[in-house]
matplotlib code that plots the C-alpha trace (Angstrom):
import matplotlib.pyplot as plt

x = [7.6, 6.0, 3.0, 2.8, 3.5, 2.6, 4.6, 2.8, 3.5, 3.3, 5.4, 7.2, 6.2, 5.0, 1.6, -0.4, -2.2, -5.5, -4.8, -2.7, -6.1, -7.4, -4.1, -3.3, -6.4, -5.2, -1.8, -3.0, -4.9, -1.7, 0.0, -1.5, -1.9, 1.4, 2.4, 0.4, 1.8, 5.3, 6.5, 5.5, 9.0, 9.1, 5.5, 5.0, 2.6, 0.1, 2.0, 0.1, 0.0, 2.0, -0.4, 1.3, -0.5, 1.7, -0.8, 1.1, -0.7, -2.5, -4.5, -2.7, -0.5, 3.3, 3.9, 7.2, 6.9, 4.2, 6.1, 9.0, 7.1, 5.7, 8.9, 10.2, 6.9, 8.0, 11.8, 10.9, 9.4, 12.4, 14.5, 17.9, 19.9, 21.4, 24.5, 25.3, 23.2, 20.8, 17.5, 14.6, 10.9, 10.6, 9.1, 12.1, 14.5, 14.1, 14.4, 17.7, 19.1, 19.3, 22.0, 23.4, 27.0, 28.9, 32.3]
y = [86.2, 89.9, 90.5, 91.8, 95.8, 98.6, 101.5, 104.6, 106.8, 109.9, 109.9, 106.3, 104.7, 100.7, 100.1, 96.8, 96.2, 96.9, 99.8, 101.7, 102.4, 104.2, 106.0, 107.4, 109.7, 110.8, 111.2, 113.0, 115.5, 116.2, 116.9, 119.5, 121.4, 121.5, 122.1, 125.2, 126.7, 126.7, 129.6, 129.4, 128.7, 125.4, 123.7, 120.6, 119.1, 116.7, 113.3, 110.9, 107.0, 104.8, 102.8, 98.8, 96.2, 93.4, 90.8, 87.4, 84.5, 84.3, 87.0, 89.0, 92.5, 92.0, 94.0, 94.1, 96.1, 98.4, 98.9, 99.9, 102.4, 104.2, 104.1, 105.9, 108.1, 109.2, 110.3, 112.5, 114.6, 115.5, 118.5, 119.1, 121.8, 124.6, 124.8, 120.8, 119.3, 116.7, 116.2, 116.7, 117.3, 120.9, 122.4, 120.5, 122.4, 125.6, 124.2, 122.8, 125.8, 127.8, 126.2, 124.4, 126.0, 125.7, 123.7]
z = [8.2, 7.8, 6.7, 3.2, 2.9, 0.2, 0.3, 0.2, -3.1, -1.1, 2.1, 1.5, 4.6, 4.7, 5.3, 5.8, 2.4, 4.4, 6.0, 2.9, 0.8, 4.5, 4.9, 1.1, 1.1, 4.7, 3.6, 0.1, 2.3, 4.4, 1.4, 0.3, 3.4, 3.8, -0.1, 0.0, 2.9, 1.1, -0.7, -4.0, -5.8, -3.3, -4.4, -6.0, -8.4, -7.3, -6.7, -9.0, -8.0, -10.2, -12.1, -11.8, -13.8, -13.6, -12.4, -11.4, -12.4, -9.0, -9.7, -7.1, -7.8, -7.8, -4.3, -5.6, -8.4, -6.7, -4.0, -6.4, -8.4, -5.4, -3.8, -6.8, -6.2, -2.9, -3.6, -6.8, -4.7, -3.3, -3.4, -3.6, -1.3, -3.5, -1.3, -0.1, -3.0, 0.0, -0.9, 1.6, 1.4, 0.4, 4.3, 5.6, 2.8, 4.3, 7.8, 6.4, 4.6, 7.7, 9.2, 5.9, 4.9, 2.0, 2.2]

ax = plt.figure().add_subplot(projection="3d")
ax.plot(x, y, z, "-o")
ax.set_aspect("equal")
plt.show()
């Protein structure tokens, strides 16, 4: 069996449920390095962490739904292509558009 994962509200990646609370501040800093080298049409508010408070009656978090709502977290950010409609990460939509042609 794996080891229990949280999904990262940012960039939707696993991480072990030590290491995720070292990696999001990481990955928050990334984020906005990157969202404010994009043109300005292109940025993105801050992503905010899904607040979960379904507590099982363990005392533990339901990984489930947590991983669920940052999951959800993750693919908001998206955008869609004006011309083929796919969604990407907006520094990899202009990447994208320059070879993207319409049907």
């Amino acid at each position: 069996r794996r080891p229990p994962a949280v999904i990262c509200y940012i960039c939707g990646r696993e991480y072990g449920t030590k290491s995720v609370s070292i990696h999001e501040p990481q990955c928050l800093k990334k984020w906005h390095q990157d969202n404010d080298k994009l043109p300005k049409h292109l940025r993105r508010p801050e992503p905010k962490k899904p607040e979960v408070s379904h507590i099982q009656a363990k005392g533990f978090y339901d990984l489930d739904s947590l991983n669920e709502a940052a999951w959800i977290s993750a693919q908001n950010q998206l955008v869609p292509c004006d011309i083929c409609g796919r969604t990407f990460l907006p520094d990899r939509l202009i990447v994208h558009q320059q070879s993207c042609k319409p049907k």
